[in-house]
N, C-alpha and C positions, 0 to 999 in steps of 0.2 A: 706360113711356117711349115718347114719341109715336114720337123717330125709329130706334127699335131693328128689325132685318132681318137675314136670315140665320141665324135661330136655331137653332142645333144642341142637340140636346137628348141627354144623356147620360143620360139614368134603365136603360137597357135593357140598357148597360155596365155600369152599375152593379148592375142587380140579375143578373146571373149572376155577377157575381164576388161579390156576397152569397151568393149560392148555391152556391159552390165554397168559401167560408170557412165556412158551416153545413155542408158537407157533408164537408170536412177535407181536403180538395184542397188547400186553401189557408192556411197557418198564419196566425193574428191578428201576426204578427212581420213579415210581409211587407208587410199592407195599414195596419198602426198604424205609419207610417212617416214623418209629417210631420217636419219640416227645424226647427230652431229658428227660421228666417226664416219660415216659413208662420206657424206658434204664434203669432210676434210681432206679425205682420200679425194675425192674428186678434185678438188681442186690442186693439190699436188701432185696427182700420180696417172690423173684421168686423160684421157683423148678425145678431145673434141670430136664431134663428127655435124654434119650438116643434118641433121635431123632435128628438127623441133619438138619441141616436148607435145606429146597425145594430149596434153590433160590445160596447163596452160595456153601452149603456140605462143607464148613470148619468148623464150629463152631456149637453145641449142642444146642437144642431148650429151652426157659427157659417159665413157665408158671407164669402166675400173673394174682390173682384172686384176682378182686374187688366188693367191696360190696354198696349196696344201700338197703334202706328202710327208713320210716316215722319214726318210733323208732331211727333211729342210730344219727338221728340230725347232730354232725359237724361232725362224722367220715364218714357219706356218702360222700361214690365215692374214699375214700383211699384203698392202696392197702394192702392186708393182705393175709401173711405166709396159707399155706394149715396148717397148726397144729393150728393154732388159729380158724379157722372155725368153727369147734364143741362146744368149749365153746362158740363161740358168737351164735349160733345158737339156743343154750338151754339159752340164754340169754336173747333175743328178740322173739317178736312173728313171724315176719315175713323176712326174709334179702333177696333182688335179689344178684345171685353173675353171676358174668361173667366171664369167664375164657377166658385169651390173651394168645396166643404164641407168643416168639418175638425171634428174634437173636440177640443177642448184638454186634455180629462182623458189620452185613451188615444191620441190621433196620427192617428186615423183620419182620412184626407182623398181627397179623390175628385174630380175634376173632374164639373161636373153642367148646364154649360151653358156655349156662348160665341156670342155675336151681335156685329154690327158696330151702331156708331153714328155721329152725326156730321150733317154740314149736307148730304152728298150726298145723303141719302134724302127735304130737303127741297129739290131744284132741281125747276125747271121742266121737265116733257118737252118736248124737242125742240117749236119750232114753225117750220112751212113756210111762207114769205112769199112767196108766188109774184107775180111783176111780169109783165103783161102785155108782153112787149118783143117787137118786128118780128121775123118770118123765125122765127118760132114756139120761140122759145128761152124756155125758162124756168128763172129763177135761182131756188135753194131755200137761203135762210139757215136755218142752226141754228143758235138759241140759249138758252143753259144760263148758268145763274145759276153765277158764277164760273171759268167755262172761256173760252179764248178763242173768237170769233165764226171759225163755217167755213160755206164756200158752196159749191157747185156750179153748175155751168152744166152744164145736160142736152139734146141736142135732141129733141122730140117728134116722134113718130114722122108722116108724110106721111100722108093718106091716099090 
């Protein structure tokens, strides 16, 4: 997704606490703990992917990415389809989304990643309009695709 940024990437979390569950640190009753609302989501809204569960290896990992931001009002914190993302993205200014992996056979679920999205990461940078005007003052507009217009008046320094 062209306008995704900020990617936090949780693999590194994840594999120590794989590694404190193989090693008995950690019981399979702790980390097979999905919510019947994760499950649910999964199964309607998840993406399969070819990865087998860490903790079973019987059954395929499924992912579910949920969204939050000020804009989204009631739909924050529900879970939504990877093919719906792009449209809401170019729809709102800003959306956090988080990505779960979960098993549906055994509960295992794990956060594995969350990035921002949204039309912010497609505005314009900042551009300086400088006007020639007497007595050596120059006015610098900033302008950004959906924020209001702000200016300065600066004076240059004498020599």
């Amino acid at each position: 997704m062209r306008t995704q940024r900020q990617v936090v990437d949780y693999s590194l979390q994840k594999r120590a606490l794989l590694r404190d569950v193989y090693s008995g640190r950690v019981g399979t009753y702790e980390v097979c703990d999905a919510s019947p609302y994760l499950l649910s989501a999964a199964r309607f809204h998840g993406e399969p992917t070819d990865q087998r569960c860490p903790v079973c290896r019987r059954e395929n990992l499924t992912h579910v990415h949920y969204i939050y931001g000020d804009e989204l009002k009631q739909s924050a914190g529900q879970a939504r389809s990877r093919a719906e993302l792009p449209v809401l993205a170019m729809s709102v200014r800003e959306v956090q989304v988080y990505v779960v992996e979960v098993c549906r056979g055994c509960g295992w679920n794990h956060l594995i990643e969350q990035f921002l999205m949204g039309r912010a990461a497609l505005d314009a940078p900042a551009l300086e309009v400088e006007a020639a005007a007497a007595g050596g003052w120059r006015s610098t507009v900033s302008v950004r695709a959906g924020s209001p217009r702000r200016s300065s008046m600066t004076r240059e320094a004498a020599e």
